[in-house]
Backbone and ligand atoms as CSV (ligand in chain L), in Angstrom:
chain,resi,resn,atom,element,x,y,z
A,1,UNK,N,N,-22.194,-35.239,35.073
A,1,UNK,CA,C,-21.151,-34.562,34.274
A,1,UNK,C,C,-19.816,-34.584,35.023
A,2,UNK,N,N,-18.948,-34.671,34.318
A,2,UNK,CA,C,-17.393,-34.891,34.742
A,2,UNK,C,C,-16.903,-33.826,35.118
A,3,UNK,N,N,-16.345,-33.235,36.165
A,3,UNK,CA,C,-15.501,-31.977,36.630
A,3,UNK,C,C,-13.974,-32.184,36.383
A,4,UNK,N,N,-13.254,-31.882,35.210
A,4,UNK,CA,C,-11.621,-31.815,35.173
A,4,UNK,C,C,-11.182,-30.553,35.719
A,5,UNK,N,N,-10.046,-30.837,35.955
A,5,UNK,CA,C,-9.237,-29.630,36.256
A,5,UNK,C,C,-8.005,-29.824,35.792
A,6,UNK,N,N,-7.551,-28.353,35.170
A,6,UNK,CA,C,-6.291,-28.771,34.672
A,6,UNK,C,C,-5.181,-26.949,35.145
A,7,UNK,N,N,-3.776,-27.598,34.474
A,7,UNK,CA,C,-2.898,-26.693,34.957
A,7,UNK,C,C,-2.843,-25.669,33.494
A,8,UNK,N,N,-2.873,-24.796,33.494
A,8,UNK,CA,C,-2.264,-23.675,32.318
A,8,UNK,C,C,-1.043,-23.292,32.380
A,9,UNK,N,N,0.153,-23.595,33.364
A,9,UNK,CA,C,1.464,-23.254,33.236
A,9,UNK,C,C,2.186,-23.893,32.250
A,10,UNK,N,N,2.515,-24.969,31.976
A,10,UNK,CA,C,3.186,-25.227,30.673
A,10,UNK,C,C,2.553,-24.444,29.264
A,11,UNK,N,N,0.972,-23.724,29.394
A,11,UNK,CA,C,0.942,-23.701,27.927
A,11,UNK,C,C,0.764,-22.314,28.376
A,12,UNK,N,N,1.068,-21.869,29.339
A,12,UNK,CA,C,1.486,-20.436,29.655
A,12,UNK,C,C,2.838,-19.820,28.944
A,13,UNK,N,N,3.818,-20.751,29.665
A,13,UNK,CA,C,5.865,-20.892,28.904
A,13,UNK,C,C,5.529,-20.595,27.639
A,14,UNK,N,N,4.561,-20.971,27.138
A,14,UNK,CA,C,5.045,-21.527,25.738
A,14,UNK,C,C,3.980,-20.440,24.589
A,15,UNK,N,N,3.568,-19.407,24.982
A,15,UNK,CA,C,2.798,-18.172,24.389
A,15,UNK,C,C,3.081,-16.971,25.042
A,16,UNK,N,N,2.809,-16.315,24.106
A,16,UNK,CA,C,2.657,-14.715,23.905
A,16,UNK,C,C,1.633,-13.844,24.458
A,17,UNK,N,N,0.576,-14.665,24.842
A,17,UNK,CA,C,-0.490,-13.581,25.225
A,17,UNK,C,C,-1.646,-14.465,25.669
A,18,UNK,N,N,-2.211,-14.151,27.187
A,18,UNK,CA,C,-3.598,-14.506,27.210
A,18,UNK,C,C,-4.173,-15.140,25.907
A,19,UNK,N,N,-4.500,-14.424,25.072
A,19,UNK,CA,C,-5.212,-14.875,23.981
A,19,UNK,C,C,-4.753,-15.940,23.352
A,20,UNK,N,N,-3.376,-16.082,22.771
A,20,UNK,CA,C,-2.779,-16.764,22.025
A,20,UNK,C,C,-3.085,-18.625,23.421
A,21,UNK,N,N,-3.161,-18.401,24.762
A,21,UNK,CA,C,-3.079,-19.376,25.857
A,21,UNK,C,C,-4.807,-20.310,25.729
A,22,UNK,N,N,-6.039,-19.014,25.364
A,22,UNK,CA,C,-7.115,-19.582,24.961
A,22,UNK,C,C,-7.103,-20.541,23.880
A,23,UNK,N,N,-6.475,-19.798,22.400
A,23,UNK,CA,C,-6.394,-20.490,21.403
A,23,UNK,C,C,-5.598,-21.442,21.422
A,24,UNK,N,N,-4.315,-22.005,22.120
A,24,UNK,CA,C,-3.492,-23.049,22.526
A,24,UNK,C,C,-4.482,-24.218,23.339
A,25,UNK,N,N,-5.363,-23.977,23.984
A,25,UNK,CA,C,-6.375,-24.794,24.701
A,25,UNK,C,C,-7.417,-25.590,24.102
A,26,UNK,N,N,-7.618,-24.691,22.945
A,26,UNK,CA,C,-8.700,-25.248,21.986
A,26,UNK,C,C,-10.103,-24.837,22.305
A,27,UNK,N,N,-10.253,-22.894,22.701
A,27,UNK,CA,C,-11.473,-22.352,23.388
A,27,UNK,C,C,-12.033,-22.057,21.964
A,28,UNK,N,N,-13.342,-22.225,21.450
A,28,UNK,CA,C,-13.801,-22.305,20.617
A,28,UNK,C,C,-14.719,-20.788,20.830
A,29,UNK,N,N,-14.034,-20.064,20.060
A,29,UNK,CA,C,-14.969,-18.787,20.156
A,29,UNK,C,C,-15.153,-17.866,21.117
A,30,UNK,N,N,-16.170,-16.911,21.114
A,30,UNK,CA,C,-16.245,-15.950,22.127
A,30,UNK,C,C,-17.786,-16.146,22.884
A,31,UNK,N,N,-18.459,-16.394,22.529
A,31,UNK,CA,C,-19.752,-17.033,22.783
A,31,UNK,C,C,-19.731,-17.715,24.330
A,32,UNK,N,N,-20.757,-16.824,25.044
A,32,UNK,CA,C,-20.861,-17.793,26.507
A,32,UNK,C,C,-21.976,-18.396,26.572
A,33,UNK,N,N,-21.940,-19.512,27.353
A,33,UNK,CA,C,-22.939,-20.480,27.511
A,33,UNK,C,C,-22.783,-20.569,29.326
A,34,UNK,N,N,-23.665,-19.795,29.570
A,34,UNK,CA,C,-23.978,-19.379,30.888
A,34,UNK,C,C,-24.349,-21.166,31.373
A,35,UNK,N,N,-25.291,-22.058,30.555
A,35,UNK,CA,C,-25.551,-23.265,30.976
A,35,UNK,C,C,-25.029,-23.935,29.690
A,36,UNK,N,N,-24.382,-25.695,30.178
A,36,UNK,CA,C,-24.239,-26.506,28.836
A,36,UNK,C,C,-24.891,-26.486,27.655
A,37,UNK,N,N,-24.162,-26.311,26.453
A,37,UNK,CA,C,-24.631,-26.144,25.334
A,37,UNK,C,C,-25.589,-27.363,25.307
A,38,UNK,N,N,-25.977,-27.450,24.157
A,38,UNK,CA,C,-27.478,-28.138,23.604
A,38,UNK,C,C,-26.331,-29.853,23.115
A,39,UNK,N,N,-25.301,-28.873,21.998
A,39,UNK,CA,C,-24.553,-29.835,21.026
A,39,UNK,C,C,-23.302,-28.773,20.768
A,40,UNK,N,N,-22.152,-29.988,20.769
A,40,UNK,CA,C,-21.090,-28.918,20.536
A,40,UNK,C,C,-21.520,-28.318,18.945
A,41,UNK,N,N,-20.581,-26.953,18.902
A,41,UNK,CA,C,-20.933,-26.000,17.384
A,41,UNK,C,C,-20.290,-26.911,16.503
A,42,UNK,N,N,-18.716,-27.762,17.103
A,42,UNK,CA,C,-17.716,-27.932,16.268
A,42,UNK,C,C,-17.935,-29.527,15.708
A,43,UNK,N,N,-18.546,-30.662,16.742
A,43,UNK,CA,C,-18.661,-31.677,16.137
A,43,UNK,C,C,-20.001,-32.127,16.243
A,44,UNK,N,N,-21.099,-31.324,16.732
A,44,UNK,CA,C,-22.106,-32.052,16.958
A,44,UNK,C,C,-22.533,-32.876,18.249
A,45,UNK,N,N,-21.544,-33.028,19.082
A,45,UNK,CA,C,-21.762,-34.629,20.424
A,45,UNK,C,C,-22.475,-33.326,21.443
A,46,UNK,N,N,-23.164,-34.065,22.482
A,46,UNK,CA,C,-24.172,-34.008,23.603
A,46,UNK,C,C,-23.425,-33.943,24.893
A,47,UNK,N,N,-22.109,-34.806,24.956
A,47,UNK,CA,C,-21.490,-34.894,25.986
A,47,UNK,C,C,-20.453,-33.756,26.685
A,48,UNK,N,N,-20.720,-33.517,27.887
A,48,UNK,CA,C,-19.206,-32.269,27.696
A,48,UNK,C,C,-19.365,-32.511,29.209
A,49,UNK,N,N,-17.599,-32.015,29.519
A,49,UNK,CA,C,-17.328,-31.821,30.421
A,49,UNK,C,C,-17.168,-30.697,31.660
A,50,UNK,N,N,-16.900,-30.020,32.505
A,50,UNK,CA,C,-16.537,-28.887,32.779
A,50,UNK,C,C,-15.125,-28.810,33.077
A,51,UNK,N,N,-14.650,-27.818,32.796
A,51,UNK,CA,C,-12.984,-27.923,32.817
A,51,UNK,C,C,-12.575,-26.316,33.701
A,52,UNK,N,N,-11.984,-26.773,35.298
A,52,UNK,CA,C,-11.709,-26.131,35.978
A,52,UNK,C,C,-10.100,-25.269,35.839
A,53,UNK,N,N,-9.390,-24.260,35.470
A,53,UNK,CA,C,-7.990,-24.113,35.519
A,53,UNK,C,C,-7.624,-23.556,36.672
A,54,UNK,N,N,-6.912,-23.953,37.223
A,54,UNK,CA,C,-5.674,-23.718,38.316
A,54,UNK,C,C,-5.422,-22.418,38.907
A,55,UNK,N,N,-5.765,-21.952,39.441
A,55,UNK,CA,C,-5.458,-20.383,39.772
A,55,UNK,C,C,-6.071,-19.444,38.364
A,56,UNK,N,N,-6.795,-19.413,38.048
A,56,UNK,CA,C,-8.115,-18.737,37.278
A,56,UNK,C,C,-9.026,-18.059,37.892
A,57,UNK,N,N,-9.561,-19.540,38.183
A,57,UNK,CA,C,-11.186,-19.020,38.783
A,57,UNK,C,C,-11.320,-20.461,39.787
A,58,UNK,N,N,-12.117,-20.009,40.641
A,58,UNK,CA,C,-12.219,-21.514,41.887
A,58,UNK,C,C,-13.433,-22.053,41.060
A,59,UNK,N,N,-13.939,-21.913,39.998
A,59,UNK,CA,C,-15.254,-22.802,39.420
A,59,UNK,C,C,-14.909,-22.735,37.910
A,60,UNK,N,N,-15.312,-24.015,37.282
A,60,UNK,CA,C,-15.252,-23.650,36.036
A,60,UNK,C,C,-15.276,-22.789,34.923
A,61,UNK,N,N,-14.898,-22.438,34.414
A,61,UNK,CA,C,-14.673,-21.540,33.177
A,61,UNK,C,C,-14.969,-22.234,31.718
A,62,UNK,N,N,-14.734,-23.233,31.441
A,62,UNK,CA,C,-15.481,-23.912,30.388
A,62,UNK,C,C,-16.008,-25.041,30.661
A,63,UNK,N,N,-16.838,-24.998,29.707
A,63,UNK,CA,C,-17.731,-26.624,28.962
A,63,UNK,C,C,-16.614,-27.275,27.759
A,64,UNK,N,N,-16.192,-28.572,28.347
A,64,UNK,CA,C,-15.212,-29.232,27.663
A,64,UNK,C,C,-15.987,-30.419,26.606
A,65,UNK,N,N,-16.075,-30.403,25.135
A,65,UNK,CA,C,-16.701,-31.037,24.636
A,65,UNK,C,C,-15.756,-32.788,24.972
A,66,UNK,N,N,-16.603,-33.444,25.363
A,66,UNK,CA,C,-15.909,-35.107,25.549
A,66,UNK,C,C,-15.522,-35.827,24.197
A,67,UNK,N,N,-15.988,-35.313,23.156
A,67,UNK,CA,C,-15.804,-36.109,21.723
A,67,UNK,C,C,-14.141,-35.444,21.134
A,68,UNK,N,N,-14.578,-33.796,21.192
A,68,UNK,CA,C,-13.610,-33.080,20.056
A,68,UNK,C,C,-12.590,-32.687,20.921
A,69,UNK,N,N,-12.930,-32.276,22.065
A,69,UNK,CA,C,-11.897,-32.037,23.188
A,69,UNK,C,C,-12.028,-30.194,22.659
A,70,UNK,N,N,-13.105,-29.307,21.953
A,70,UNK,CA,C,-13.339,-28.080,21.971
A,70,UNK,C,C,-13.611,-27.812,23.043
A,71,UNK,N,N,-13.470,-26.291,23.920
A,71,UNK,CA,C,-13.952,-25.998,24.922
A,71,UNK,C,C,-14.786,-23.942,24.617
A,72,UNK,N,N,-15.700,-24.496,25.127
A,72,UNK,CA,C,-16.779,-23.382,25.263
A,72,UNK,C,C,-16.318,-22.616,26.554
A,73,UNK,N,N,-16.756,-21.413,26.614
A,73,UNK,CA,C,-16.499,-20.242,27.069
A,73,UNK,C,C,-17.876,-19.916,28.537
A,74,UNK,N,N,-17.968,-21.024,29.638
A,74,UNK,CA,C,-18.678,-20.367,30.763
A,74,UNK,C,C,-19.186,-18.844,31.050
A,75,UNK,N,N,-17.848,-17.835,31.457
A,75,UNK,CA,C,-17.359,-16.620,30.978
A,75,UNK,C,C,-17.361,-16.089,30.234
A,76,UNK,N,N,-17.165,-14.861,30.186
A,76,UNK,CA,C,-17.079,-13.632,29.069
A,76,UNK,C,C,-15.261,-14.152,28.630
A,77,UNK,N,N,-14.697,-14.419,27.525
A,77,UNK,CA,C,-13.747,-15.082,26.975
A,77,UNK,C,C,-12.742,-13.505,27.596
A,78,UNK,N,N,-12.760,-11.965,27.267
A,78,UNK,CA,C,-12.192,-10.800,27.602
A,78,UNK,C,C,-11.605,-11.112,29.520
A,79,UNK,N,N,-12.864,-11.880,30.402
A,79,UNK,CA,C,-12.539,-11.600,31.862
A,79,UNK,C,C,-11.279,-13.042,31.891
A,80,UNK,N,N,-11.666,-13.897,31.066
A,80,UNK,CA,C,-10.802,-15.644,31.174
A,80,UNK,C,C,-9.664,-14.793,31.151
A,81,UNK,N,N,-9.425,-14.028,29.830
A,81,UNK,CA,C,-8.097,-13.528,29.640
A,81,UNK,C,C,-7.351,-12.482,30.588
A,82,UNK,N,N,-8.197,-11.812,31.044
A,82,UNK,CA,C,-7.427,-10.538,32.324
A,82,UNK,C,C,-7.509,-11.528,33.137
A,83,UNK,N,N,-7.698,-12.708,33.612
A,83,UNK,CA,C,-7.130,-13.009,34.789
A,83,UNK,C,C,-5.720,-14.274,34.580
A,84,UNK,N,N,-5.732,-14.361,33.329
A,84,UNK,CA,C,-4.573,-15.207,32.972
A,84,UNK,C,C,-3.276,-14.515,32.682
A,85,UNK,N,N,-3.868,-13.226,32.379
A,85,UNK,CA,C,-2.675,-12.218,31.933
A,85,UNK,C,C,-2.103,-11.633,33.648
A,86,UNK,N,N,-2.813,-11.740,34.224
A,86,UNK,CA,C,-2.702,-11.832,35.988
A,86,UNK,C,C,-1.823,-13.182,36.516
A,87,UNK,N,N,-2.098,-13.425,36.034
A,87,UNK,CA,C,-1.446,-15.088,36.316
A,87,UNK,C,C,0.038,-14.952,35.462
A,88,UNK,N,N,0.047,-14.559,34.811
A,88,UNK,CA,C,1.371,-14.829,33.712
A,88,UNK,C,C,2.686,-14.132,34.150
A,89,UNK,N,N,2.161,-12.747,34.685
A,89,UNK,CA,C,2.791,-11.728,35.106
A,89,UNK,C,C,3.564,-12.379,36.645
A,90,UNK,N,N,3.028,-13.531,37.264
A,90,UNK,CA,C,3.091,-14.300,38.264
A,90,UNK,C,C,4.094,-15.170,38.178
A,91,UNK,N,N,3.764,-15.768,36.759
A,91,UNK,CA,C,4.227,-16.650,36.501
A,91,UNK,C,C,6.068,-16.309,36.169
A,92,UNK,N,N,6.121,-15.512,34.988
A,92,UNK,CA,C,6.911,-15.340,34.257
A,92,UNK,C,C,8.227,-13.859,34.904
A,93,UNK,N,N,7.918,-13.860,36.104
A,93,UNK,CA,C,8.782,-13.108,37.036
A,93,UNK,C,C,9.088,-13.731,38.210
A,94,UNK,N,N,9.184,-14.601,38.616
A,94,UNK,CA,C,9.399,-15.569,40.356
A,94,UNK,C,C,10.745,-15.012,40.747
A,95,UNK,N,N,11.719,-13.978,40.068
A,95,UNK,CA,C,12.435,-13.341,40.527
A,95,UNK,C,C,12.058,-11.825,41.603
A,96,UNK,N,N,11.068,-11.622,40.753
A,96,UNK,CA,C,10.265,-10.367,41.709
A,96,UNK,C,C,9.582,-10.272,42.745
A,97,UNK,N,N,9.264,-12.004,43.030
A,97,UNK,CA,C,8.251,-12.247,44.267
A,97,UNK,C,C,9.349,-11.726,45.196
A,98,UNK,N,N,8.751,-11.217,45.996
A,98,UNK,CA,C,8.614,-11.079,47.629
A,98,UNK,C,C,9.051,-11.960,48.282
A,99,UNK,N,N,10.143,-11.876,49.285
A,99,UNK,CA,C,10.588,-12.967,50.149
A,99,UNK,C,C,9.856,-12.515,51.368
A,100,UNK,N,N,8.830,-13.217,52.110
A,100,UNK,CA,C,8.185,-12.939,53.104
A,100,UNK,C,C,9.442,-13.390,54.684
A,101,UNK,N,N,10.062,-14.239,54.621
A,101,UNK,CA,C,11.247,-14.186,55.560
A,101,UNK,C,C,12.409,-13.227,55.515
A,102,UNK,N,N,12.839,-12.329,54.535
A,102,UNK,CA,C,13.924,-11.288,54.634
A,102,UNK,C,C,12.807,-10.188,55.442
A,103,UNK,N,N,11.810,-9.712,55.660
A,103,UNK,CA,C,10.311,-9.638,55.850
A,103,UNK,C,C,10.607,-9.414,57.273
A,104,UNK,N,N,10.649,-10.844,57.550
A,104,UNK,CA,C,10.311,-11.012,59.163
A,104,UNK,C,C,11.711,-10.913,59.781
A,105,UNK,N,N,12.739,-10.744,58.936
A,105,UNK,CA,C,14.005,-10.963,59.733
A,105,UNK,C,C,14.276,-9.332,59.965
A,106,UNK,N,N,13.620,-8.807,59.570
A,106,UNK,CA,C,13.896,-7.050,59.509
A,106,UNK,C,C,12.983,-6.900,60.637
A,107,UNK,N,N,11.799,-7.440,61.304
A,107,UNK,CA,C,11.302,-7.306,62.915
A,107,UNK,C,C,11.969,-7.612,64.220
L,1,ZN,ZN,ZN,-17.140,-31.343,19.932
């Protein structure tokens, strides 16, 4: 089986909410599949991938169907989202980070 990994920041920019970032991905449902499904729900194919995201989780989070490009839910779909909404808050403020050298220049 194929291990991808991909970035969620561009389709981070471009939504409103954790949730709305699942459904932009093409996460098919709420349903976890602790192990690879049997057959995707949406087209039927056998083949799937695992699809790693970027500052998420250090291990996959979905089963990427190889035909439809649907992705199944590893995870509880509620934890995918609190940690993207963690991520966003990251993302969408880089004015608020912390300068760790104004930091050290004050020692
Ligand atoms: Zn499919």
């Amino acid at each position: 089986m194929i291990g991808r990994v991909a970035s969620i920041f561009p389709v981070i920019h471009n939504t409103q909410s954790a949730h709305e970032v699942l459904d932009a991905l093409g996460v098919c449902g709420k349903k976890v599949y602790k192990s690879c499904p049997k057959s995707c729900p949406v087209c039927q194919s056998k083949v799937f991938s695992t699809l790693e995201l970027i500052g998420v989780c250090s291990t996959p989070v979905f089963w990427e169907c190889d035909d439809c490009g649907a992705l199944h839910c590893r995870r509880d779909r509620q934890w995918i989202e609190n940690r993207i909404d963690r991520l966003e808050n990251l993302w969408t403020n880089p004015n608020d980070w912390e300068e760790p050298e104004s930091k050290n220049q004050l020692n």
